[in-house]
N, C-alpha and C positions, 0 to 999 in steps of 0.2 A: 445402371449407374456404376462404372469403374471405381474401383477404390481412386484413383489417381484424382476423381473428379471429389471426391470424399474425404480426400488425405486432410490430415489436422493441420494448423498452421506452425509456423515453426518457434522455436521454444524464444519467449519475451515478447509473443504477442497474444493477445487476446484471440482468445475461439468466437466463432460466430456467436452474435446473440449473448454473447457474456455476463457474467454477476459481475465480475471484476476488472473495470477496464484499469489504466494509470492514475486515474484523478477519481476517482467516484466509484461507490457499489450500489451498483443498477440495484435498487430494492424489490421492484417491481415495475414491470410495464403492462400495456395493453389491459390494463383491469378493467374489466367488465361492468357495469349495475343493472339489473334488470330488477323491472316491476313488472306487475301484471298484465301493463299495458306496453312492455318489447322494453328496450334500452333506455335506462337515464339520460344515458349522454350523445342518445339522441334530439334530445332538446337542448342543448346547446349546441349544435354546429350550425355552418352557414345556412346548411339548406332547411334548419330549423327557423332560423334568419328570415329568410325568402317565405317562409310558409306563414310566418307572422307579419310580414309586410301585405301578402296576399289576403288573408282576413282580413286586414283594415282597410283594404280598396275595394274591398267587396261590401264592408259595413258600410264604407261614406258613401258606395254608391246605391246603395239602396235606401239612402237618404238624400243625398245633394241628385242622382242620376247621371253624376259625373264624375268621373277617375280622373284625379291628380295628374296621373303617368299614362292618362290615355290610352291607347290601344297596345301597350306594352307590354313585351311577355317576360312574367317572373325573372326568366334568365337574363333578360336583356338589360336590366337597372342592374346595375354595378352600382359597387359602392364608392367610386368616385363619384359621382352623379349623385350617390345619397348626398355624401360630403359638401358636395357642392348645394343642396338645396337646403341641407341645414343650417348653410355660412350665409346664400344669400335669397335663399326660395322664398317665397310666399306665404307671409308667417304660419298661417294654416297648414302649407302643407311640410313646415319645417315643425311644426308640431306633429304629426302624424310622425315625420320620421323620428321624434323626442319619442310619443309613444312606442312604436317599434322597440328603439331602443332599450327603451325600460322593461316592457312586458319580457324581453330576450335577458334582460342582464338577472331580471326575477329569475328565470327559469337555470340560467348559469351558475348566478347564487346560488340554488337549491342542489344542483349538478356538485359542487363543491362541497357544501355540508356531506353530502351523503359521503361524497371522497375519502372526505376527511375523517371516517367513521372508518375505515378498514382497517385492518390491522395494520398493516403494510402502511398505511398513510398516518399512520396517526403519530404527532409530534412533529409535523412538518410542518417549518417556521417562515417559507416562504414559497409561491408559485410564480413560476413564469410562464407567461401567455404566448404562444406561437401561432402560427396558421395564419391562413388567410386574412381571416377578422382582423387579424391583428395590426394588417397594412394598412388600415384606413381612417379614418377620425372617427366617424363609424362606430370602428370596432371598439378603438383604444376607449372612448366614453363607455360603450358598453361592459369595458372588463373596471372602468374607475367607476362605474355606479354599481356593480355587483360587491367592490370592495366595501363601498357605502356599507350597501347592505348587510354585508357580513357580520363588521364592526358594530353595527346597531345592533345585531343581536351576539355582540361583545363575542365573537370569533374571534382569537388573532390569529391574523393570518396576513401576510403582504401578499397581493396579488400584482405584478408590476409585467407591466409590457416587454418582449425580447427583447435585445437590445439591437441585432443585426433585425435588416430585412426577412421578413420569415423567408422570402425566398431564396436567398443567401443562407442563413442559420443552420438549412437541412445540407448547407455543403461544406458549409467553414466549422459544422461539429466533427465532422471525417475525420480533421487533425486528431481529435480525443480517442480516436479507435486504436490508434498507434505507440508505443514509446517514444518518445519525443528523440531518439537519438539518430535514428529512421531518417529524420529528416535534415541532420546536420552532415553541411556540402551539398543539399539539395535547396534550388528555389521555388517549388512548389511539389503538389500533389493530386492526382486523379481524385475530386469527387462525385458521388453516386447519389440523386434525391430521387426515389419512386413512388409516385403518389396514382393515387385515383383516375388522375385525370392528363396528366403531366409526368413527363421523365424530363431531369436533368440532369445535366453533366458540366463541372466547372473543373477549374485548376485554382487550388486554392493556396497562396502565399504563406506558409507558416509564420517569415518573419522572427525565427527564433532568438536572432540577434541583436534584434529590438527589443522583444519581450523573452524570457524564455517562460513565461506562463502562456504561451500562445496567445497575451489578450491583443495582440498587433497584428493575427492573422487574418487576412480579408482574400475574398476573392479577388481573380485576375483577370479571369476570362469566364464566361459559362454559354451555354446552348441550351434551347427545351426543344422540346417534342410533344404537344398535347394528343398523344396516342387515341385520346376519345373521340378525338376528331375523325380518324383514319382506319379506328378500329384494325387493329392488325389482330394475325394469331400470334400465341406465345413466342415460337420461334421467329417469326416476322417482327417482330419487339425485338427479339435477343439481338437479332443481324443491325439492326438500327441503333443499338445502345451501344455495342462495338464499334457501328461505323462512328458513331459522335466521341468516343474514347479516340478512335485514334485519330479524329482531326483535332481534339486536342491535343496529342502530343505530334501531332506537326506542324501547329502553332508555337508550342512551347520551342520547339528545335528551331523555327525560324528566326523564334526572337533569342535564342541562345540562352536559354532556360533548365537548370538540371533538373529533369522529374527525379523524385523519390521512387524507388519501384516499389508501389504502393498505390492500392485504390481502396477506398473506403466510402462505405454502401449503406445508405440509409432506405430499406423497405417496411409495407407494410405489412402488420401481421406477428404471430409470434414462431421468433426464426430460435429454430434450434443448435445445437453446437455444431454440427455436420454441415451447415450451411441452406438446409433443408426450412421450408414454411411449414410448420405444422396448420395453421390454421388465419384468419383473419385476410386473404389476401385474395378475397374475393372480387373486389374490384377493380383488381389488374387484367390485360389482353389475356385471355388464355388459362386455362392450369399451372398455375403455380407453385399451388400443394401437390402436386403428385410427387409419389416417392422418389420418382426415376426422375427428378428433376432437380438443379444442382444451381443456381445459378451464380454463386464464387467459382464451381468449380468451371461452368462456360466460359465464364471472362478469364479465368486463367490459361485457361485451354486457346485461344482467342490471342491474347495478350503474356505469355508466358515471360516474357522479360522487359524493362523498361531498361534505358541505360547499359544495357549489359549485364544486369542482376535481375534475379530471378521475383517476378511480382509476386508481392502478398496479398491477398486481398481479404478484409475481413467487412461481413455484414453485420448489421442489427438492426430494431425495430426504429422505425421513421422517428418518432415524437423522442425516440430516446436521442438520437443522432440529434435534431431540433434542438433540444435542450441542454446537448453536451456543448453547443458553439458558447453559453452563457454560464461553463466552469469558473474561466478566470475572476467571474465577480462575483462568486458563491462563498469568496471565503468568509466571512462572516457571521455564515451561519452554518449548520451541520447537516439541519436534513431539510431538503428541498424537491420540491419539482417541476413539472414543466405540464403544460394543458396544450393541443395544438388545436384552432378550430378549425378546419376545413370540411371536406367534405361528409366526414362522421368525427367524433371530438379521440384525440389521440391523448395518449399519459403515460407518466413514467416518474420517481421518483428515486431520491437517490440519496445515499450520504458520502460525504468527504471524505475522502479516504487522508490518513496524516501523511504530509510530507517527508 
């Protein structure tokens, strides 16, 4: 890895993976719980979801001899489909989906006490729920009966749904990586979501002049890629993430759009200041922790100027990015966080910095 691909960002911007962004001190992300039986907060993600849905088709059918959802494979019920059976299915099996619900929001609840016991979390007056889960009615009951539960055993604590699309959120947080001045004369910005299963890529409208708290900032445009589909290697990933950066910024040019030179990167894992994975990003194409691998400094290499000015590009952990898009309505309170449920549960925690 060249120093060039290594070099530090330039001075008024946040280093990869930062304590200190503009608005918030990242307190902690990526926290870990483990028991003796692997990860806490593995029982609260989707695919803990799916695994509790799977037990109870396998109880009713060893009692009725017949599956609700028939011949259907785990992956194949979406939670639109849940949503829909709970709005108008067959009240039995719109019960099954209540139980699901419940038995998951138990195991979330408990996911959160333990949270809430670290040092790093403790005195955090509000959560905000992202991910998957969170897009669906589904989900959203499942995160308002774990509140239930909380309360009943007199936790206080708000647990409230994201406010964007979680699939929007991990790209309209990118604004929060930046100083906001970055983007005045400019009408949007490269963002960067890497997930498990999915990359994407948006252009995201700051809107400064509407709000200058960015809460006006919405996407414009975006593209995915479900890499799990296609299985690439790592560099077969990189050439693809490039190729979708730059049709967006030859969308933005047709439509007469200023980019920012400016992209900002939400991955998984805990990213160090050099721009390096130390560790967590295991379910991405490829090696991603290896030392000799840079991925701010590819895209820069790749991409070295937008506009005429020279691109910045700063990373950090997904769930923190996720949770930085729901700054603007944190001011209320001092220390908050964010849970994202997908494919394993993401977090991150943070306090207000003063204006």
């Amino acid at each position: 890895m060249t120093e060039q691909a290594r070099r530090p960002n330039p001075p008024g911007f946040p280093s990869h993976g930062a304590t200190e962004l503009p608005a918030v001190t990242v307190d902690t992300a990526n926290a870990t719980l483990r028991t003796p039986d692997g990860f806490l907060g593995d029982r609260a993600s989707s695919t803990a979801f799916r695994a509790i849905l799977a037990e109870w088709r396998k109880r009713l059918t060893a009692v009725d001899k017949e599956d609700p959802f028939g011949d259907a494979a785990p992956e194949t019920i979406g939670r639109r489909q849940l949503d829909k059976l709970l709005a108008e299915g067959d009240p039995e099996v719109a019960g099954l989906v209540h139980g699901v619900v419940e038995e998951f929001a138990q195991s979330f609840a408990t996911v959160v006490k333990r949270l809430l016991k670290l040092k790093e979390w403790q005195g955090t007056e509000r959560i905000v729920i992202g991910g998957g889960m969170r897009g669906s009615r589904v989900g959203e009951l499942a995160i308002g009966r774990a509140a239930m539960l909380l309360k009943g055993e007199e936790i206080t604590i708000d647990l409230i749904p994201i406010r964007h699309d979680p699939d929007e959120a991990g790209l309209i947080g990118a604004t929060q990586l930046a100083p906001p001045w970055i983007f005045l004369g400019h009408d949007a910005l490269l963002a960067v979501d890497i997930g498990g299963s999915n990359i994407r890529v948006g252009l995201v409208r700051p809107h400064l002049k509407k709000a200058s708290d960015l809460s006006a900032a919405c996407l414009w445009e975006s593209a995915i890629w479900r890499h799990r589909d296609d299985k690439p290697g790592r560099e077969a990933a990189i050439d693809r993430l490039v190729e979708m950066l730059r049709e967006m910024l030859h969308k933005a040019e047709k439509r007469g759009l200023a980019v920012a030179p400016f992209i900002g990167i939400g991955c998984p894992g805990h990213v160090e200041e050099d721009g390096s994975i130390a560790h967590g990003a295991q379910n991405l194409p490829g090696d991603w922790e290896s030392e000799r691998f840079n991925l701010p400094g590819r895209l820069h290499a790749a991409i070295p100027e937008i506009g005429g000015h020279g691109t910045v590009v700063v990373m950090h952990n997904d769930a923190v990015v996720q949770g930085l898009s729901q700054v603007p309505w944190m001011g209320d309170v001092k220390h908050w966080g964010v849970l994202t449920i997908g494919t394993g549960l993401g977090n991150a925690r943070f306090t207000n910095r003063k204006s």
